[in-house]
C-alpha positions as CSV (number, residue, x, y, z in Angstrom):
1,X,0.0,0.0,0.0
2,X,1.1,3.6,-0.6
3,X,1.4,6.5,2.1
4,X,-1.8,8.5,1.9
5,X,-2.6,11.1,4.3
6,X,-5.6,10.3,5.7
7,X,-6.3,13.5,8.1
8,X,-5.3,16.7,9.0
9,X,-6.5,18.7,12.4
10,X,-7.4,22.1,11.6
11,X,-7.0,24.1,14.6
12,X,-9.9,26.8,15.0
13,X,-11.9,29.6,17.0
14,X,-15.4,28.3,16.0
15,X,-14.9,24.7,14.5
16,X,-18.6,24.3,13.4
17,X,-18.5,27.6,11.7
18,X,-15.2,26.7,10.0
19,X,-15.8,23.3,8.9
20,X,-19.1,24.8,7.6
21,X,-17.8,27.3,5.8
22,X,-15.0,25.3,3.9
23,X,-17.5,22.3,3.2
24,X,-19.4,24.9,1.4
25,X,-17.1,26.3,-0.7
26,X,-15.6,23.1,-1.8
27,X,-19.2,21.5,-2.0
28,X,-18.6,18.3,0.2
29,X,-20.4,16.9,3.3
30,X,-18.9,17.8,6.7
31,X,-20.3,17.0,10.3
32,X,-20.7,19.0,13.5
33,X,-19.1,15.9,15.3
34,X,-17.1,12.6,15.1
35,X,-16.7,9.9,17.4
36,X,-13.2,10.0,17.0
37,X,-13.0,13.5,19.5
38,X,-14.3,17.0,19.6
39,X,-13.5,17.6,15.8
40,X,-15.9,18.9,13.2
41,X,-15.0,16.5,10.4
42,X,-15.2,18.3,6.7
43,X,-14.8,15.0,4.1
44,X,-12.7,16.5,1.8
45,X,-12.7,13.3,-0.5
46,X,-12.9,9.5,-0.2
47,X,-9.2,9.5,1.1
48,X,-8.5,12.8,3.1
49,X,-10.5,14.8,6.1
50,X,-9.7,17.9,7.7
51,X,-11.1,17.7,11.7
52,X,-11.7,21.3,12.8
53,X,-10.6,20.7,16.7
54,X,-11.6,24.0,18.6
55,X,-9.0,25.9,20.4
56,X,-9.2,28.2,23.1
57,X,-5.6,30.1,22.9
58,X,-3.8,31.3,20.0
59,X,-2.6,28.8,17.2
60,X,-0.5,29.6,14.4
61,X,-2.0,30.0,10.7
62,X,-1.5,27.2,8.1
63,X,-1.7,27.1,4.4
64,X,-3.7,24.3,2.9
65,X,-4.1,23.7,-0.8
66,X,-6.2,21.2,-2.9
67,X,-5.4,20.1,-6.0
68,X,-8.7,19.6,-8.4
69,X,-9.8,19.6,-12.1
70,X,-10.6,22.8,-14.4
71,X,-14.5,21.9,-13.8
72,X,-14.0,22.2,-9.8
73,X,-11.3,25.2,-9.8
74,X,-14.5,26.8,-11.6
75,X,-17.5,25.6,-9.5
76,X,-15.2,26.4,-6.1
77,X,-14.2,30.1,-7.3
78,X,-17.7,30.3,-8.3
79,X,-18.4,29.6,-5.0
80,X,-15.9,32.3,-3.1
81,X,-17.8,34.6,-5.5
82,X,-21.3,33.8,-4.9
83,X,-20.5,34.0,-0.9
84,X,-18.4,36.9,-1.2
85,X,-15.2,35.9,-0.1
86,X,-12.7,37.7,-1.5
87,X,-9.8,36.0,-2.9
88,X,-6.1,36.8,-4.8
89,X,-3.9,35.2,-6.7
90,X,-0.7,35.3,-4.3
91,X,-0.5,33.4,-1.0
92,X,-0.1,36.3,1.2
93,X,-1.1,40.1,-0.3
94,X,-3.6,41.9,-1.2
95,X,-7.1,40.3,-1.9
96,X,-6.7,41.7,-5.6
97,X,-9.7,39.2,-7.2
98,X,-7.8,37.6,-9.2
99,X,-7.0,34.4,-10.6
100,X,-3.0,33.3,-11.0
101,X,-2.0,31.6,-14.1
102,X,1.3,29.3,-13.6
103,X,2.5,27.4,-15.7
104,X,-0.7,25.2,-17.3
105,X,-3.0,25.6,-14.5
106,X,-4.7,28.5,-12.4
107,X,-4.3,28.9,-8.9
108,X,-6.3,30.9,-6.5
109,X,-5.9,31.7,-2.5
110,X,-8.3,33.0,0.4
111,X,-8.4,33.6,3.9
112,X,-10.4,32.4,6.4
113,X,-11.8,34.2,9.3
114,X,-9.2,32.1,11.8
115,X,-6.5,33.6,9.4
116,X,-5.2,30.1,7.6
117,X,-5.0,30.5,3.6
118,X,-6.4,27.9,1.5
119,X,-5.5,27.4,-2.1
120,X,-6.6,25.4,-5.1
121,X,-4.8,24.8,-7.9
122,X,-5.2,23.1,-11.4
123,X,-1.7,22.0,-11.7
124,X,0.9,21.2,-9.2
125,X,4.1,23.1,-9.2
126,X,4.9,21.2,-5.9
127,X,4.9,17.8,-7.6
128,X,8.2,15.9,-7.8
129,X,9.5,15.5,-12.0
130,X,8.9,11.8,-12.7
């Protein structure tokens, strides 16, 4: 069997609102609990989840990115449009609306209210050459 990363804890201020919020954007299911702890799970795909654990002090801000097909890139910035989240096209900046062209894919970052930046891209740049 390969190495798959199964699941990531997001740490967060409000995990309901959080995990709500991303399943919403990326259009996939999500819970308000697990049996596996006090995590919000947000079921990213068949193979990875991000558990939004609530904490009470201060945490420091990650930068999560999902890799996904032209169709998706489309129907999630769709989405950050529709709910008015303003997004740029550099991971840190200003949120300048735009969408960054690298390469042969787009890429594309927000913010979330806890302050972590999520990105999706169409092409991965982080990928090692074959």
């Amino acid at each position: 069997m390969s190495i798959r990363l199964d699941h990531l804890i997001v740490p967060a201020r409000d995990r309901k609102a959080a995990a709500a919020r991303l399943a919403s954007i990326l259009d996939v299911p999500w819970s308000e609990n697990t049996d596996a702890g006090p995590f919000s799970p947000v079921y990213v795909s068949d193979e990875l989840t991000l558990d939004f654990g609530q904490i009470l002090g201060e945490f420091s801000v990650q930068h999560y990115c999902f890799r996904v097909d032209e169709a998706a890139f489309d129907a999630i910035l769709g989405r950050l449009v529709e709910q008015g989240i303003p997004y740029r096209s550099n991971p840190m900046g200003p949120m300048d609306m735009q969408v960054k062209r690298q390469g042969d894919g787009r890429i594309v970052y927000w913010s979330e209210p806890d302050g972590h930046v999520w990105e999706i891209l169409t092409a991965s740049y982080a990928r090692r050459p074959q």
